[in-house]
N, C-alpha and C positions, 0 to 999 in steps of 0.2 A: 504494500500500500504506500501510496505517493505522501509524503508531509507537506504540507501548507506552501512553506518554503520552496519546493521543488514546482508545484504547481505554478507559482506567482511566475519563475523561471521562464516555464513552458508558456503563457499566455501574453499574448499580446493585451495591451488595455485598449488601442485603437479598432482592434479586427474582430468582425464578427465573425462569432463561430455559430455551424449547426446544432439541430440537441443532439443526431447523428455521432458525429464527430468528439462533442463534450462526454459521451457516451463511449466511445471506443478507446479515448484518451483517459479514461478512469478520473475523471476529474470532480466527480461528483461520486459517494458512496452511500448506499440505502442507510434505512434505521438502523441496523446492526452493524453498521463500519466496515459493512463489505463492499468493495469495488461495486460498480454497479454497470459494467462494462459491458453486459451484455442485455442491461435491463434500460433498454432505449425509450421503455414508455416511461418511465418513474421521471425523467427530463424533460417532455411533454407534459403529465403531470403537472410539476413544480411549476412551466408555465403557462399553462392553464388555470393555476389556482393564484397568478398570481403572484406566486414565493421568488421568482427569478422574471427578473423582468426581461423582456425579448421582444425583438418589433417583428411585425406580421409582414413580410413580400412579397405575400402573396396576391397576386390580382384578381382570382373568383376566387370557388368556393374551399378550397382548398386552399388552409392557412401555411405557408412558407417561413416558420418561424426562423431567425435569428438572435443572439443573445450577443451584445458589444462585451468584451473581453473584461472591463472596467467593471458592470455588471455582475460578472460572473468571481472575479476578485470581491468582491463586495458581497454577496453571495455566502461565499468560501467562509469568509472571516465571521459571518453571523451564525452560520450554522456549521 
C-alpha cells in the first residue's frame, strides 16, 4: 500500500485524472485500507455522493467524469 507521501509524488495538482485510472493507480483505498484497484465503482461512488469533487465532460447522457489532481490531494488528506 502506497503512503500519502508517495501518492502526492505521483499526482499532478494541474491534471485531470479518470476515476479509471485513480482506480488502477491504487490511489484511493476502501473502508478497510485495502487498495481498491480493482474496485473502479467505489470512485464513481465517492463522486456521485459528492465526497470527491470531479467535473462532468460529458456532452449527453453519459457522465465523463474527471477529478483535477489538486482535488484528489485534498481528498487524500481528509480521509
Amino acid at each position: 500500500m502506497k503512503t500519502l507521501s508517495e501518492i502526492r509524488l505521483e499526482i499532478d495538482p494541474e491534471k485531470y485524472y479518470s476515476p479509471r485510472e485513480i482506480s488502477q493507480k491504487c490511489w484511493i483505498t476502501n473502508s478497510n485500507g485495502e487498495e481498491a484497484k480493482t474496485n473502479y465503482d467505489q470512485v464513481l461512488r465517492l463522486i456521485r455522493f459528492g465526497k470527491l469533487p470531479a467535473r462532468n465532460f460529458g456532452l449527453g447522457k453519459t457522465p465523463y467524469y474527471r477529478v483535477k489532481g489538486i482535488d484528489l490531494l485534498n481528498y487524500l488528506k481528509t480521509f
